[in-house]
C-alpha angles and dihedrals in degrees: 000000000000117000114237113256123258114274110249103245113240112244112222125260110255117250125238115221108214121209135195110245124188120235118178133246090225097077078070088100092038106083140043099249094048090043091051085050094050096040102030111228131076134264091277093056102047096104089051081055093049099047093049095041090054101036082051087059107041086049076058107045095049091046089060096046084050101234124125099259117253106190126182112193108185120171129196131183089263100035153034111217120194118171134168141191089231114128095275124260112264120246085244090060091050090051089057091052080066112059109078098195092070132051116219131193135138091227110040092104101036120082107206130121100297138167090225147324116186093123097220106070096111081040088064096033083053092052086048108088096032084058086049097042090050093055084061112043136354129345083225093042093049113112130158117208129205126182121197121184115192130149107001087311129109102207099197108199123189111190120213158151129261090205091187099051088023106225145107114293109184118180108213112198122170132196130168118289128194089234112100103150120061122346134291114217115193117176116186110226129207118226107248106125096254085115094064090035096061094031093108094038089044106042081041086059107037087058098046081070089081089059098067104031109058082181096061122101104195138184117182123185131194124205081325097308109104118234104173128032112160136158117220102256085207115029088175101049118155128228150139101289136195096251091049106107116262121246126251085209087068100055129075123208089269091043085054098048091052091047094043086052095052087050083054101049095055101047082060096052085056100046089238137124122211122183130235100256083059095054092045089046083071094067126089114268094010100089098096113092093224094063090037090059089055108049081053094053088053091053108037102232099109095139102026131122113223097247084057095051097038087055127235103226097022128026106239104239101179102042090056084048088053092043086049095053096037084058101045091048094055098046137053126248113258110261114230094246089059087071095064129275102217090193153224098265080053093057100041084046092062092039103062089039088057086051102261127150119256100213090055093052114115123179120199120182122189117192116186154124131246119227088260089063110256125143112227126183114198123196123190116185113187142171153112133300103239096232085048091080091060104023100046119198091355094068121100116277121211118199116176121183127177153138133221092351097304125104133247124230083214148013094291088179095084109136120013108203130305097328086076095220129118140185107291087054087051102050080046083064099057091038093256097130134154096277089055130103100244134135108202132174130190125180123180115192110184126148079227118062122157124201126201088210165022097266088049081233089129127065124201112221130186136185096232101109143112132220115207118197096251 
């Protein structure tokens, strides 16, 4: 009988050794997923983002140089062109664009009504194009390229990828430029047919600006046919700007402290110490030495630098507690109209233009403040499409949403307080759906806007607000 023959020994399965590599944050903006995290929205709707993102900061921009904003928006089938009359963005401001381990913005730490203040909105305008041009050729290849023209100076900017340290490269290169007033902004633009995918939503949104800044003159062109071409019906138009001092009625302890340690940080980076009475002397009503000198005396921090009050080693809670009640002691809370009534001849202006029907129009304004204490002014504009009298359900329908004169992508009034309904669910109810000929416009300014989300598509309303009879 033949022995059986010896079994062959297994070798063992080789082991992998797993080791920890470093990838960097920074390819957050480097990819489509990542970008439609950071912005919000999805690929399609990336030139309404960057329409609204630009135009945002060019209304900005010109508020704070203090001239009534003139914006031309032109878009080719390479390019998308914004430029404004605003005083221009410093080289120094463009350098810091630039750098993707830091967030900037002038407003970040404020509260205050703003159009916007995330900080990374040109960081994810710059990645753009590199994302799009990727989705067409080479990942080596890819490059998206931004030109900004501001005071007398063309900042080139080619946006890449360092493959090997995985990480943003961008090659920055400058030469002389014939605009010295305002900022030139010049996206390049891969052809992928987002551009005529978006046309109707984007022109649609660039000239729902007008509605909300009577202040705005606006031209808007489309593959060389213009589309928009509008004065501004109020170039002194009044309203809460960038430059106006913030309010210690709109910031909690926490709020403070974030805003005090961006004061200080800064101070360092300057190599400068300021003192606490100049740091008050920023807030509204709290300019006036007198009341100044008082808030300090409460506090006890008359002599004090502001590195010294906000602590070293410990942040000096109470005494920020005792620096936030002090000023709100000494200064009135901010009245609604203070925030900017944009107006009912406004309206009416933009809604005959539109083709409404003047005997339909109806203007409700709602001025108020919310038990936190911040002022709101809410301003509803309806009425019928004139054709709509003779044509029915076949006529145009307008439909115009915002907040603090800026423009939402999409409806951002979805839900208003604990009812769950939102505006759409409203206009059902009076028979005003989306298959009638109305022309409706709804504009919300608060130094205290909530978004549900990333995209700011998504407002969050409460039911915790008054109504004076004012």
């Amino acid at each position: 009988m033949a022995k059986p023959e010896r079994e062959a020994r297994k070798k063992p399965e080789p082991k992998l050794t797993r080791v920890a590599f470093k990838v960097s944050r920074l390819m957050e903006f480097c990819s489509e997923r990542e970008l439609q995290n950071q912005t919000g929205h999805s690929i399609h709707d990336w030139p309404l983002v960057v329409g609204k993102e630009v135009v945002d900061n060019a209304l900005d921009a010109c508020e704070e140089a203090e001239v009534a904003p003139v914006i031309e928006v032109v878009v080719d089938p390479g390019t998308i062109i914004i430029q404004d009359n605003a005083g221009g963005i410093e080289t120094e401001t463009v350098e810091s664009i630039l750098d993707y381990t830091i967030r900037v913005s002038s407003r970040e730490a404020y509260v205050s009504p703003t159009r916007g203040a995330q900080g990374n909105a040109l960081k994810t305008i710059l990645a753009m194009g590199y994302v799009l041009d990727r989705k067409i050729g080479s990942d080596a290849d890819a490059a998206g390229i931004t030109i900004i023209e501001t005071r007398g100076i063309k900042h080139q900017i080619e946006f890449r990828v360092d493959h090997i340290n995985n990480q943003p490269k961008l090659i920055h290169t400058t030469a002389a430029s014939a605009i010295k007033v305002g900022t030139k902004l010049t996206i390049n633009w891969p052809k992928l047919n987002l551009l005529e995918y978006a046309e109707d939503r984007f022109k649609r949104l660039i000239e729902a600006y007008v509605w909300f800044n009577p202040h705005l003159s606006l031209r808007g062109v489309w593959f060389g046919q213009e589309f928009v071409n509008v004065k501004a019906t109020n170039p002194n138009w009044e309203k809460w700007r960038p430059r106006n001092p913030t309010s210690p009625h709109w910031y909690d302890e926490s709020r403070l402290q974030r805003y005090l340690a961006a004061h200080v940080a800064r101070d360092r980076d300057l190599k400068q110490h300021r003192t606490v009475r100049e740091f008050i002397a920023e807030f509204r009503g709290l300019s006036g030495t007198a009341v100044q000198r008082k808030v300090l005396e409460e506090v006890g921090c008359s002599h004090q630098s502001l590195a010294q009050f906000f602590g070293s080693d410990r942040v000096n809670r109470t005494g920020i507690t005792k620096l936030l009640a002090a000023m709100r002691k000494h200064s009135k809370p901010v009245a609604p109209k203070h925030l900017g009534v944009i107006g009912v001849e406004h309206f009416k202006q933009r809604f005959l233009a539109a083709g409404g029907n003047l005997e339909t129009f109806k203007y409700e304004p709602r001025k108020g403040m919310t038990s936190e204490g911040f002022p709101y002014v809410i301003e509803f504009a309806f009425g019928l499409h004139q054709s709509g009298l003779t044509q029915g359900p076949t006529a145009p329908r307008k439909f115009i949403t915002g907040a603090n004169w800026s423009v939402g992508i999409s409806n951002p009034f979805r839900n208003f307080g604990t009812t769950g309904e939102g505006l759409e669910a409203t206009l059902a109810k009076v028979r005003a759906n989306a298959s009638a000929p109305v022309i409706c416009a709804l504009h919300l300014a608060s130094a205290n806007i909530q978004y549900a989300d990333r995209g700011k598509s998504s407002i969050i309303l409460t039911d915790n607000a008054e109504q004076p009879d004012d």
